[in-house]
VOBA-1610 file (N, C-alpha, C; in pm, whole numbers, padded with zeros to 5 digits, always signed):
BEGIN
Unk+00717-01891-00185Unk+00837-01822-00140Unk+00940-01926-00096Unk+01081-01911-00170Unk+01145-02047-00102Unk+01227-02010+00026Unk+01272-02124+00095Unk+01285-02036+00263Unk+01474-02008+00220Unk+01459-01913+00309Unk+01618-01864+00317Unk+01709-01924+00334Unk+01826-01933+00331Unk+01907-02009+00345Unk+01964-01972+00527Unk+02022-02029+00602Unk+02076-02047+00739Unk+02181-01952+00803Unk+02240-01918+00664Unk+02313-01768+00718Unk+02309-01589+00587Unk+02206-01583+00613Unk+02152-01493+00533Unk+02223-01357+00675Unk+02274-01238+00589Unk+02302-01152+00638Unk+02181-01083+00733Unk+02221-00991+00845Unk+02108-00953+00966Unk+01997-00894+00823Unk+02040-00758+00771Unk+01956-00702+00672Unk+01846-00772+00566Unk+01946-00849+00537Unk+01861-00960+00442Unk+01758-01026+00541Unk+01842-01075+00633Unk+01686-01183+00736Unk+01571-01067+00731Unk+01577-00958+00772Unk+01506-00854+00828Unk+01398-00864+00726Unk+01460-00812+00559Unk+01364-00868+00483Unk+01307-00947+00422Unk+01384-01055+00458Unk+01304-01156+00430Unk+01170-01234+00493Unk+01230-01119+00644Unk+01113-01186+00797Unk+00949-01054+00702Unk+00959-00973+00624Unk+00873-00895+00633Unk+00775-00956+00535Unk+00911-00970+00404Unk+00804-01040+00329Unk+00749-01214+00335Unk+00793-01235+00446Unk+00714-01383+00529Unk+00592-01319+00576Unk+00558-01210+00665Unk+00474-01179+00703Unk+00380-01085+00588Unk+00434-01047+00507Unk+00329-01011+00351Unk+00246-01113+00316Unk+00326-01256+00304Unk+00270-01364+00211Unk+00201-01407+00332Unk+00184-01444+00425Unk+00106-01487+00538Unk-00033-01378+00546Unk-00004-01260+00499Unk-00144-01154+00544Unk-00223-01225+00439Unk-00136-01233+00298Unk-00288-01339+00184Unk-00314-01416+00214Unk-00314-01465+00298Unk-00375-01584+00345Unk-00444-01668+00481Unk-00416-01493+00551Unk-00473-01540+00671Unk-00535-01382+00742Unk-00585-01384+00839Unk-00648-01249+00932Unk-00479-01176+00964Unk-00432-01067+00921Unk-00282-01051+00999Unk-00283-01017+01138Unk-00418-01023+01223Unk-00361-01019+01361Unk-00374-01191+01440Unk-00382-01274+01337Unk-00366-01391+01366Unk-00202-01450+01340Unk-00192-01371+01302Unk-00043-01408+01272Unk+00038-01389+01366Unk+00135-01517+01414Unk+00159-01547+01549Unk+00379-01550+01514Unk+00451-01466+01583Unk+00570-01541+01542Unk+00602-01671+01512Unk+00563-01758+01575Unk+00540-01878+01550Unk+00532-01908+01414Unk+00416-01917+01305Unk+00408-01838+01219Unk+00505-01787+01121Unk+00572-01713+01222Unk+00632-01651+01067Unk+00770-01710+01075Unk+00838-01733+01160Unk+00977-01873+01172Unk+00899-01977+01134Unk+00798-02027+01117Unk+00786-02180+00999Unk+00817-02121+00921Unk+00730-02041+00830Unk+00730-01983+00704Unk+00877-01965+00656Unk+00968-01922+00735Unk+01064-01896+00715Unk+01202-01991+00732Unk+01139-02094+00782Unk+01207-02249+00829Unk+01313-02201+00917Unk+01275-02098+01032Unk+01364-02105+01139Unk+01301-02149+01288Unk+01387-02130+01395Unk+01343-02137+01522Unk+01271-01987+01568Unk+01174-01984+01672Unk+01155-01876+01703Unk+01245-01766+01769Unk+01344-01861+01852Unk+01477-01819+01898Unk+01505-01747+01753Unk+01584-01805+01706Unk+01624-01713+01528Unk+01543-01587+01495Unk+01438-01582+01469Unk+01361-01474+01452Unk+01370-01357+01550Unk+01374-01363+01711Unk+01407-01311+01780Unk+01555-01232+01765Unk+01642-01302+01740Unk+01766-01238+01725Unk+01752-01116+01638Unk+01673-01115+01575Unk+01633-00972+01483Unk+01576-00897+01504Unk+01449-00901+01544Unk+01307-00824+01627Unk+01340-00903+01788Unk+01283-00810+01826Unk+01239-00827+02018Unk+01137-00867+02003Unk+01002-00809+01928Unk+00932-00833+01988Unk+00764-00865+01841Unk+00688-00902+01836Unk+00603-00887+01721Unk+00543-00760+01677Unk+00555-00661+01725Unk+00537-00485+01725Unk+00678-00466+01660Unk+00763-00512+01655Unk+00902-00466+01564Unk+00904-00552+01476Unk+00827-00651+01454Unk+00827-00700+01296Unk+00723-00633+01230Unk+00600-00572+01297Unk+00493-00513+01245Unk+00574-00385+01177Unk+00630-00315+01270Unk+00696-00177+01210Unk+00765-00182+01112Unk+00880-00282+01107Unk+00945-00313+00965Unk+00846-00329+00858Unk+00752-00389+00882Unk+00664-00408+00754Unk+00621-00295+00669Unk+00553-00224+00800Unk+00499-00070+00786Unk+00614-00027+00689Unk+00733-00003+00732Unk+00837+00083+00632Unk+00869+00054+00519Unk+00882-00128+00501Unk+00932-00169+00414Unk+00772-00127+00289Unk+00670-00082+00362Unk+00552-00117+00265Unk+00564+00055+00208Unk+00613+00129+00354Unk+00555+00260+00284Unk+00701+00288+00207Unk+00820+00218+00217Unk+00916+00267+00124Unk+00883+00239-00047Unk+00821+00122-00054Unk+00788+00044-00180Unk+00666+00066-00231Unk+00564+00110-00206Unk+00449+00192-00245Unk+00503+00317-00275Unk+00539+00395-00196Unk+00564+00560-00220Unk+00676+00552-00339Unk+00738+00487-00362Unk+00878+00467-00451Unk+00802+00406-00578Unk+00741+00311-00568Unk+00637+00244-00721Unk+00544+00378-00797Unk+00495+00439-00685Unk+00449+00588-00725Unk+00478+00679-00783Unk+00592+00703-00746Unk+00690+00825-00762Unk+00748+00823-00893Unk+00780+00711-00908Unk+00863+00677-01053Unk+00735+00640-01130Unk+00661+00601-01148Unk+00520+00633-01232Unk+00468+00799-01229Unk+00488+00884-01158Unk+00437+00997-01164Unk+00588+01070-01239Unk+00676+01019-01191Unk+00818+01099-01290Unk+00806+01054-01451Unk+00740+00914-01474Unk+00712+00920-01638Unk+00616+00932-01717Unk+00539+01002-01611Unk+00363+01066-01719Unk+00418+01221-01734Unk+00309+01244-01860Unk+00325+01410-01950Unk+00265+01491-01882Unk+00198+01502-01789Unk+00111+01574-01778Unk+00007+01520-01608Unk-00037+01643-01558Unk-00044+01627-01378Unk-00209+01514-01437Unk-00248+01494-01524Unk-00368+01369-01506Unk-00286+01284-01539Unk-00223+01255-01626Unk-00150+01112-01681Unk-00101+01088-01518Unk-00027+01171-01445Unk+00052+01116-01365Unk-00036+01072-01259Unk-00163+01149-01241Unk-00269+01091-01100Unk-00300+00936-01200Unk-00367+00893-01304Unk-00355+00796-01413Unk-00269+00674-01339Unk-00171+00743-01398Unk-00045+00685-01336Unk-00041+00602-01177Unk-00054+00664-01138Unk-00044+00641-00960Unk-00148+00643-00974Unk-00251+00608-00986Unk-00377+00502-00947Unk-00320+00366-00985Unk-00289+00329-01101Unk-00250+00227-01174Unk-00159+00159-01092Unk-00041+00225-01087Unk+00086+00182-01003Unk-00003+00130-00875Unk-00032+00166-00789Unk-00104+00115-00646Unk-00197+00029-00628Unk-00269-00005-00794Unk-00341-00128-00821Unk-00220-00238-00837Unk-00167-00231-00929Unk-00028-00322-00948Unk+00032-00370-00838Unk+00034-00279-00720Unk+00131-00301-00633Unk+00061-00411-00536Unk-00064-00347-00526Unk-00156-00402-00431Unk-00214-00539-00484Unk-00217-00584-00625Unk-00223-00715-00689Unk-00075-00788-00696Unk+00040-00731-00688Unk+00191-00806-00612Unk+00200-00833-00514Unk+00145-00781-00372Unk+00145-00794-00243Unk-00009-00784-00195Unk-00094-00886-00226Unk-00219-00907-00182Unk-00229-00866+00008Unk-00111-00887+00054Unk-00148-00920+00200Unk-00117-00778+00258Unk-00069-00685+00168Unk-00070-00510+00217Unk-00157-00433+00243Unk-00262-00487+00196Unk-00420-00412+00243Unk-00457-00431+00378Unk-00480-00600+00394Unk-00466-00658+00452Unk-00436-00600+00601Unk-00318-00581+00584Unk-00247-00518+00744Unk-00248-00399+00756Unk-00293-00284+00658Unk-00297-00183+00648Unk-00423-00140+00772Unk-00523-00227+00658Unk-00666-00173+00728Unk-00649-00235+00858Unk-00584-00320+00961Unk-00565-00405+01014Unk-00501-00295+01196Unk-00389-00282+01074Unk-00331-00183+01182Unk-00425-00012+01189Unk-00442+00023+01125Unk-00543+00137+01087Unk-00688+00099+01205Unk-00732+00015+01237Unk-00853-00038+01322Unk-00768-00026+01454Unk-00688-00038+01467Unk-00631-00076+01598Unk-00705-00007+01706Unk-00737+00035+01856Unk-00800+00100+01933Unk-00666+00167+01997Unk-00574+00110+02018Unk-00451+00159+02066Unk-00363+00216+01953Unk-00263+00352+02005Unk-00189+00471+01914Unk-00038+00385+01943Unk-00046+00265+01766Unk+00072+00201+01798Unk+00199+00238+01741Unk+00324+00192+01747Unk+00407+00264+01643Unk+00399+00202+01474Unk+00345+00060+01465Unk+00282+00047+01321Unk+00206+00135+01273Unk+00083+00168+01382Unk+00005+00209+01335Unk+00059+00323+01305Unk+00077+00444+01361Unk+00183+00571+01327Unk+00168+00556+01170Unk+00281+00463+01162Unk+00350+00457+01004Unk+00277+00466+00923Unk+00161+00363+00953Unk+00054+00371+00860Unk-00024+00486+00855Unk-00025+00546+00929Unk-00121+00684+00908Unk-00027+00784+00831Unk+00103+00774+00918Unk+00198+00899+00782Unk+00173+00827+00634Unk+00197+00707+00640Unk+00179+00646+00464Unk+00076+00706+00424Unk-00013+00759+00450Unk-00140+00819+00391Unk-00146+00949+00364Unk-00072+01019+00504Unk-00057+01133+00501Unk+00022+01138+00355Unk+00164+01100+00360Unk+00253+01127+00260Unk+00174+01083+00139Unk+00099+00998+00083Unk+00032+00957-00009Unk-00053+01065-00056Unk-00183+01123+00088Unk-00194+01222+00024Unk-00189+01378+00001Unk-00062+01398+00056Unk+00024+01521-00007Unk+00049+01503-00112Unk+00091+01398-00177Unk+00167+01397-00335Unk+00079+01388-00446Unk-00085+01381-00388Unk-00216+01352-00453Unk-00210+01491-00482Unk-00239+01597-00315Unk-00256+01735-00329Unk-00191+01799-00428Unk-00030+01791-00487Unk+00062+01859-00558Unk+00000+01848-00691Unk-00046+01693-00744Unk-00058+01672-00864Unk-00219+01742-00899Unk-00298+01762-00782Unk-00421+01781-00789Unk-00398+01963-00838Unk-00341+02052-00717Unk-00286+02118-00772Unk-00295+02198-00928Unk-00152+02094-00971Unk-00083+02156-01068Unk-00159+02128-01207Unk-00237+01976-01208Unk-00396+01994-01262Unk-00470+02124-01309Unk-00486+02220-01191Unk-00553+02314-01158Unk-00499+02416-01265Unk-00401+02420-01226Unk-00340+02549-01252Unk-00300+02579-01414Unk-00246+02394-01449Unk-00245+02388-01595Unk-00382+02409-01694Unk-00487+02361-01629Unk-00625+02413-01707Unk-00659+02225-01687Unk-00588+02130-01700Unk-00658+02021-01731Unk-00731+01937-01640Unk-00769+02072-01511Unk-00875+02002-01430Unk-00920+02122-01398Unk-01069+02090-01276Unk-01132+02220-01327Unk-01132+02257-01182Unk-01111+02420-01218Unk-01017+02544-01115Unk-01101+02542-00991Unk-01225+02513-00978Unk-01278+02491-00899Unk-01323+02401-00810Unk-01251+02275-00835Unk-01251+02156-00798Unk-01197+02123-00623Unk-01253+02048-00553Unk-01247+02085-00418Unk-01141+01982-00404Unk-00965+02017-00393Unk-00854+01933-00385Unk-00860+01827-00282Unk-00892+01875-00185Unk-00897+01806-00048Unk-00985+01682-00075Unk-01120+01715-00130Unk-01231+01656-00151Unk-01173+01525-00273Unk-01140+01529-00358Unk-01038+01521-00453Unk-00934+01384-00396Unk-00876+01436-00295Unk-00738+01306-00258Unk-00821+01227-00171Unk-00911+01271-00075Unk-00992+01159-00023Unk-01103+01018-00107Unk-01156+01100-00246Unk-01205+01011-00302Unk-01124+00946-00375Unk-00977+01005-00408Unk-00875+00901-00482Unk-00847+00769-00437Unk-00799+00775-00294Unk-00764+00682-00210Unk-00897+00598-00133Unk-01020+00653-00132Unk-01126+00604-00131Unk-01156+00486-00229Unk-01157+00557-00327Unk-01184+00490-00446Unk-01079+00343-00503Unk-00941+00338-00453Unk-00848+00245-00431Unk-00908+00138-00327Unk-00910+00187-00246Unk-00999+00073-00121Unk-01091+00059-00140Unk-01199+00127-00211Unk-01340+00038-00233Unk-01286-00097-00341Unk-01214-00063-00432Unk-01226-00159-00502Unk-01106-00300-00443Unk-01014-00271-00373Unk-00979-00366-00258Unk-01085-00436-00199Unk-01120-00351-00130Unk-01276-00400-00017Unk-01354-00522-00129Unk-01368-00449-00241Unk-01451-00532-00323Unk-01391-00619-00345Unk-01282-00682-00404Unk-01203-00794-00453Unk-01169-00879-00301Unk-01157-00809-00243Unk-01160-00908-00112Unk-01254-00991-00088Unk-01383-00943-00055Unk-01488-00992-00089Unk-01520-01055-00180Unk-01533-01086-00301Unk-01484-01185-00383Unk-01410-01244-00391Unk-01327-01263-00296Unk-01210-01381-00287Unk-01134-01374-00407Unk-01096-01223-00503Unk-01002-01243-00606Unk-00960-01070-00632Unk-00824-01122-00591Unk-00760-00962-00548Unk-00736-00928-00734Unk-00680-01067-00802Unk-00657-00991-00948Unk-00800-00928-01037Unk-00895-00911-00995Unk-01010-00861-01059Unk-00953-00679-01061Unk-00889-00624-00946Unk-00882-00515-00976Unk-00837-00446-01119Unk-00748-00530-01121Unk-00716-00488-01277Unk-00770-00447-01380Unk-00894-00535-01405Unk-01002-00535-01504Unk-01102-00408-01426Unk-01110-00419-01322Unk-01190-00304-01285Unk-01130-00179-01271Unk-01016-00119-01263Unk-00909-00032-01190Unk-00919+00098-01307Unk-00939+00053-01456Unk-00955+00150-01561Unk-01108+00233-01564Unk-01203+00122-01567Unk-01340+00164-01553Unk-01326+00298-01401Unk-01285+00231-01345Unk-01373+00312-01206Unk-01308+00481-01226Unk-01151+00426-01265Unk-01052+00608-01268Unk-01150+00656-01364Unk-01169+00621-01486Unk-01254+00704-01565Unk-01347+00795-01564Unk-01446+00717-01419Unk-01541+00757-01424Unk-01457+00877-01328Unk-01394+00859-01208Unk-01318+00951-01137Unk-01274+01067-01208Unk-01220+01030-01304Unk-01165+01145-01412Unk-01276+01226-01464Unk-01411+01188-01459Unk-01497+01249-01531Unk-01530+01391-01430Unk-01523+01312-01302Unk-01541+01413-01197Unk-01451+01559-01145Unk-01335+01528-01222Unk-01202+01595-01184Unk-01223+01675-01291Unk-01199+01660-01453Unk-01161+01724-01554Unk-01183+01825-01599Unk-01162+01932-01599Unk-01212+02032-01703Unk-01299+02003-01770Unk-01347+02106-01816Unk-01490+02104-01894Unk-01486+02195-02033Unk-01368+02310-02019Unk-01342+02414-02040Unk-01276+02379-02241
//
């Protein structure tokens, strides 16, 4: 990432301070991540960084938004250009592998903030990101249903939890292997078998 230049507009710093702290989650624990930290990365003073955020809970939150604006949006427009309510779940599996092999360090802080013991305002975000994630699972799961090309009896609920399940196991797994681009090669196999579970029969 090359560092910003010295008078980058407030908006611009803002994102540029988030995706300092993206590229820092690949590569390190993100509750080790210290402001300190993220003004090197960014070749400023900590003073500087401050002028934007108060505090390291308001750079966390920006992240949160900037992640759930750009996930939910990579989604959306993959589900607006599939034929049909499987192409588009297809779809948005795919898209969220992609996204999550562009920004290795989004899992990362996800599951991160998600552990927390305290009800933070990152954390918040991150729990609506899921929520909203899976409502838009429910619609497509749905309309699946109703079109015939999944089967009518299929337990929806049951359904968006193993979707997004099934996204993080194979995170979990590539983490553990120390190689986030494996999802890729794995990301077709696993929906398939997912799909086998969903589809009509009929």
């Amino acid at each position: 990432m090359s560092l910003p230049k010295k008078n980058l507009p407030a908006e611009k710093r803002r994102v540029v301070t988030v995706e300092a702290v993206v590229k820092l989650a690949a590569e390190q624990n993100p509750t080790d991540i210290t402001t300190a930290a993220i003004a090197k990365c960014m070749g400023l003073t900590q003073g500087a960084l401050f002028r934007h955020f108060p505090n390291k809970e308001a750079i966390l939150q920006a992240v949160m938004e900037w992640v759930a604006a750009r996930l939910l949006a990579r989604i959306d427009k993959a589900v607006q250009l599939a034929f049909s309510p499987l192409a588009a779940l297809e779809a948005m599996f795919m898209a969220h592998v992609g996204f999550v092999v562009e920004h290795p360090g989004v899992p990362r802080i996800l599951f991160g903030e998600l552990q927390r013991a305290e009800q933070t305002t990152p954390k918040r975000l991150a729990q609506t990101l899921i929520q909203n994630y899976g409502e838009r699972l429910q619609r497509l799961i749905e309309e699946g249903k109703e079109c015939g090309e999944l089967d009518a009896g299929l337990d929806t609920e049951a359904a968006v939890t193993l979707f997004i399940g099934t996204i993080q196991g194979l995170v979990m797994q590539s983490l553990l292997a120390g190689d986030l681009g494996c999802i890729r090669h794995d990301a077709p196999r696993v929906f398939a078998i997912y799909l086998r579970g969903i589809r009509s029969t009929q």
